[in-house]
Every structure is written in structure tokens, then in C-alpha cells.
ZAKE-855897 format. One line per 5 residues: number of its first residue (from 0); their letters; for each residue x, y, z of N, C-alpha, C. Coordinates in nm, 2 decimals. Example, Ala and Ser with C-alpha at 12.3 -4.5 7.8 and 13.67 -1.06 7.14 Angstrom:
2
0) as) 1.32:-0.57:0.78:1.23:-0.45:0.78:1.32:-0.33:0.78 | 1.28:-0.22:0.71:1.37:-0.11:0.71:1.29:0.00:0.79
//
This chain:
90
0) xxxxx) 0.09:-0.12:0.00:0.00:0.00:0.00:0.09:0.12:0.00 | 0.07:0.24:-0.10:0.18:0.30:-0.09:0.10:0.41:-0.04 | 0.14:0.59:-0.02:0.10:0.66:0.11:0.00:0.71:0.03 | -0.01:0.73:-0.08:-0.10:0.78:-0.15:-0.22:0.72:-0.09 | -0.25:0.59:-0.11:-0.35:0.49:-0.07:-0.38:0.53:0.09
5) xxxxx) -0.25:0.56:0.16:-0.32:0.56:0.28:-0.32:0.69:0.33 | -0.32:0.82:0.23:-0.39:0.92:0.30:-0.50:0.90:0.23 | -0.52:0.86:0.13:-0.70:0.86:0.10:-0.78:0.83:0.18 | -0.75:0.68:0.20:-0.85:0.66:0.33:-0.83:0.70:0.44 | -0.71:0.76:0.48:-0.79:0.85:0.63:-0.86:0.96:0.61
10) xxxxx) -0.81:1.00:0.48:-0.89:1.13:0.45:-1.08:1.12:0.50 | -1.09:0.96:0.40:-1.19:0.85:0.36:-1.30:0.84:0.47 | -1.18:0.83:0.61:-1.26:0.86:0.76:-1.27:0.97:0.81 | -1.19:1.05:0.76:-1.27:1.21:0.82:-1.37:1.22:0.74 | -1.40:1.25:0.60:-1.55:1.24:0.56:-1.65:1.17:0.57
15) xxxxx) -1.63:1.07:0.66:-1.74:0.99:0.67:-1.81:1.04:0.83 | -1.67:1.12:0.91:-1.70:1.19:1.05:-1.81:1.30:1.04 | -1.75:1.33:0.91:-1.79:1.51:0.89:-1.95:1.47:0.85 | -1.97:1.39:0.75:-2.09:1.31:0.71:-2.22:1.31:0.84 | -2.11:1.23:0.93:-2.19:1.20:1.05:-2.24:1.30:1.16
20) xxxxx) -2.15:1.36:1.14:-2.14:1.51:1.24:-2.28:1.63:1.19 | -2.27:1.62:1.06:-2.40:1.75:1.02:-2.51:1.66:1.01 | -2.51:1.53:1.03:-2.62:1.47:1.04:-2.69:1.49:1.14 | -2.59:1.44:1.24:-2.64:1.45:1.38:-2.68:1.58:1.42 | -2.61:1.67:1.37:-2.64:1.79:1.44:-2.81:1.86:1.42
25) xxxxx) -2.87:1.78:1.30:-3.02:1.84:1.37:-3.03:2.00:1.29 | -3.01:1.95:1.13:-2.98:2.11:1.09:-3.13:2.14:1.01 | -3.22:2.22:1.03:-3.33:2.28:1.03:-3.42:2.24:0.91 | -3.30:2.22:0.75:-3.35:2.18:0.65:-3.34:2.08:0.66 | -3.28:1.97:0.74:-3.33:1.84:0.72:-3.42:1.78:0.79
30) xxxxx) -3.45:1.89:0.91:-3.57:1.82:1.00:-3.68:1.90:0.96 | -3.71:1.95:0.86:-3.83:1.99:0.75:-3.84:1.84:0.71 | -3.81:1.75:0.69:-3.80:1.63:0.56:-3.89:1.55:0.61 | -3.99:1.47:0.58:-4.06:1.34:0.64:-3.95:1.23:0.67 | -3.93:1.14:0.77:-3.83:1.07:0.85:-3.80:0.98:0.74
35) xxxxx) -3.92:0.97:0.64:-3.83:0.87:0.49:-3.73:0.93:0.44 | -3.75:1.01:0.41:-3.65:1.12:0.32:-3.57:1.15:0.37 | -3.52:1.17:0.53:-3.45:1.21:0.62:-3.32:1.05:0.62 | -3.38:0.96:0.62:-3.33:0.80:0.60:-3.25:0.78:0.53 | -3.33:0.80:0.32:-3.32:0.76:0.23:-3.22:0.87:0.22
40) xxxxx) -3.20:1.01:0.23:-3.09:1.07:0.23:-2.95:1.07:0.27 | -2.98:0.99:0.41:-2.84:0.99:0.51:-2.79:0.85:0.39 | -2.89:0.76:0.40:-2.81:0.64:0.27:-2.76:0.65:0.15 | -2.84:0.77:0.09:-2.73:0.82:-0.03:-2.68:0.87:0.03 | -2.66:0.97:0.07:-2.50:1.07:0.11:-2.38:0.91:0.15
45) xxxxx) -2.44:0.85:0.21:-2.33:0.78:0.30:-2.29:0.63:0.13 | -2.37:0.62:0.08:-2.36:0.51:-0.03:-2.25:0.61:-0.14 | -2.30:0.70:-0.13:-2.23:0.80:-0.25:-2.10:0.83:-0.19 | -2.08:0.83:-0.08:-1.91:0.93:0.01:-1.81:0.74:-0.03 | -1.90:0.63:0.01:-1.87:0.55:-0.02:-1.74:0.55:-0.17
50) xxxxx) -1.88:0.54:-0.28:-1.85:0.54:-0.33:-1.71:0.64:-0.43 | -1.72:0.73:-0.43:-1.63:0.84:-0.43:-1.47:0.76:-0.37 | -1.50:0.74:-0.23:-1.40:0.68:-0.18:-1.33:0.51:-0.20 | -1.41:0.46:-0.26:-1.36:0.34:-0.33:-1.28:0.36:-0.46 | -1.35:0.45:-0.57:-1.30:0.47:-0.68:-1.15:0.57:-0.65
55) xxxxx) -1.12:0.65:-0.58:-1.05:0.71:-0.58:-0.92:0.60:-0.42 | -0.98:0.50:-0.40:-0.88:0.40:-0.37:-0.81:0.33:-0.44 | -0.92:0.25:-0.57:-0.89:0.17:-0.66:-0.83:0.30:-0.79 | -0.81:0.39:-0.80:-0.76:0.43:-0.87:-0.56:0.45:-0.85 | -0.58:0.52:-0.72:-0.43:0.48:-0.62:-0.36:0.41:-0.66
60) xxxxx) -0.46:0.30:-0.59:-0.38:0.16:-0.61:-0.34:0.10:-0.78 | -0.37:0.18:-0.85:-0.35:0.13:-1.02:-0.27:0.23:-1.07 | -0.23:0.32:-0.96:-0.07:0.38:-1.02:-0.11:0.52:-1.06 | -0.25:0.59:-0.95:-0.29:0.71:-1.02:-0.27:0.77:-0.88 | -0.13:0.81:-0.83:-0.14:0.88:-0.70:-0.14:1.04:-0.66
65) xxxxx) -0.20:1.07:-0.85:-0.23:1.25:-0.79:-0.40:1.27:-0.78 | -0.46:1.10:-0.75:-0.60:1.12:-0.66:-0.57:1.20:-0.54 | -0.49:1.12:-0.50:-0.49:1.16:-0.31:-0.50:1.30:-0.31 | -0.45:1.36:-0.43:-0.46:1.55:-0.42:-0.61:1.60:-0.40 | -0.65:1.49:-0.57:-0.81:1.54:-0.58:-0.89:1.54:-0.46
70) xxxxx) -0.85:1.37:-0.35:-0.97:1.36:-0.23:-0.88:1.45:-0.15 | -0.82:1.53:-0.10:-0.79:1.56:-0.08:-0.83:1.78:-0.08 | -0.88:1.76:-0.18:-0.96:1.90:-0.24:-1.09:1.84:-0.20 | -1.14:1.71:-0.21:-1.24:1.74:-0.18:-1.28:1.70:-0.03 | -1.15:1.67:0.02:-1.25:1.62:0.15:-1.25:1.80:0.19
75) xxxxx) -1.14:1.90:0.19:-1.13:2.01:0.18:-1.31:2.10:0.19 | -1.31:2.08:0.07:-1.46:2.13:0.05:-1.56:2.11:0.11 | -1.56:1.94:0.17:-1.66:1.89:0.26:-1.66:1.97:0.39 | -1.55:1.98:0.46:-1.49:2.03:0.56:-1.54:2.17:0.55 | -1.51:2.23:0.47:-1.54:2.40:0.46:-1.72:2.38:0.45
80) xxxxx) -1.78:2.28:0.42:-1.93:2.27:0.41:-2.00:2.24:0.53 | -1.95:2.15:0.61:-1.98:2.09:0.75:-1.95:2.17:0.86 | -1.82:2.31:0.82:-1.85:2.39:0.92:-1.93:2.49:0.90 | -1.99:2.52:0.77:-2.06:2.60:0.76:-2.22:2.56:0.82 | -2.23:2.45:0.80:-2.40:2.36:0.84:-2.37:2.39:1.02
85) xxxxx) -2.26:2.34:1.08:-2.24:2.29:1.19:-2.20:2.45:1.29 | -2.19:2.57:1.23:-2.15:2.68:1.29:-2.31:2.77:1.28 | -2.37:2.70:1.19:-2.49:2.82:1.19:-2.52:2.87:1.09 | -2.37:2.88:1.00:-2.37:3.01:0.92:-2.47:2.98:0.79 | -2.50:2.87:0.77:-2.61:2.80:0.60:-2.70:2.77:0.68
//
């Protein structure tokens, strides 16, 4: 496994924190939603972060290590989104 591979997936586990974090937090547009929708959403977000994060493992690992940049921008973005949900400010 070379580092590339294993900053993705820690990265991999802070987005899935950050995921979990504005979930939990009870943010006003999502407790508007009927508890289906509230459900079926948390499982896409979380099926899709998946996702994202498998392909951009199996890409790594096939000799493409300027992913780790891209997830890397993106966990970035998540981060800059999750404090914006989780401060109040959206």
C-alpha cells in the first residue's frame, strides 16, 4: 500500500466523520424532511461518500497517485461545508 493509498482513506474517515457530524447535528433543512426522506438521504450521502471513496482508492492503487490530491480538495470542501452547516452560518 503506498502513502498515497493511505492518505485517502484517512482522509476517507474524516469524511465519513464530517458526514456523520452535520447529520447528527439536527440542521433545520433536514428536520423539515418526512423521516423517509431524512433515512433515504443519510443512505445516499453515505452510499455516494462511499462510493467516491472506493474509486478514488482503486484508482491509487492502479498507479494514479495524484488522486490523493483530488480527495484531498475534496474532503477540503466537505470540511469547509460541514462547518458552515455545523456553525450556523447556512
Amino acid at each position: 500500500m503506498g502513502s498515497a493509498t493511505a492518505i485517502i482513506f484517512l482522509l476517507g474517515i474524516a469524511n465519513f466523520t464530517i458526514f456523520g457530524a452535520v447529520f447528527a447535528q439536527g440542521h433545520p433543512l433536514l428536520a423539515r424532511l418526512p423521516a423517509a426522506s431524512q433515512t433515504l438521504g443519510r443512505r445516499a450521502a453515505m452510499l455516494s461518500e462511499f462510493a467516491v471513496l472506493f474509486f478514488a482508492l482503486l484508482l491509487s492503487v492502479k498507479g494514479w497517485p495524484g488522486y490523493a490530491w483530488a480527495y484531498a480538495i475534496y474532503t477540503a470542501v466537505n470540511a469547509g461545508a460541514a462547518w458552515l452547516i455545523l456553525t450556523g452560518r447556512l
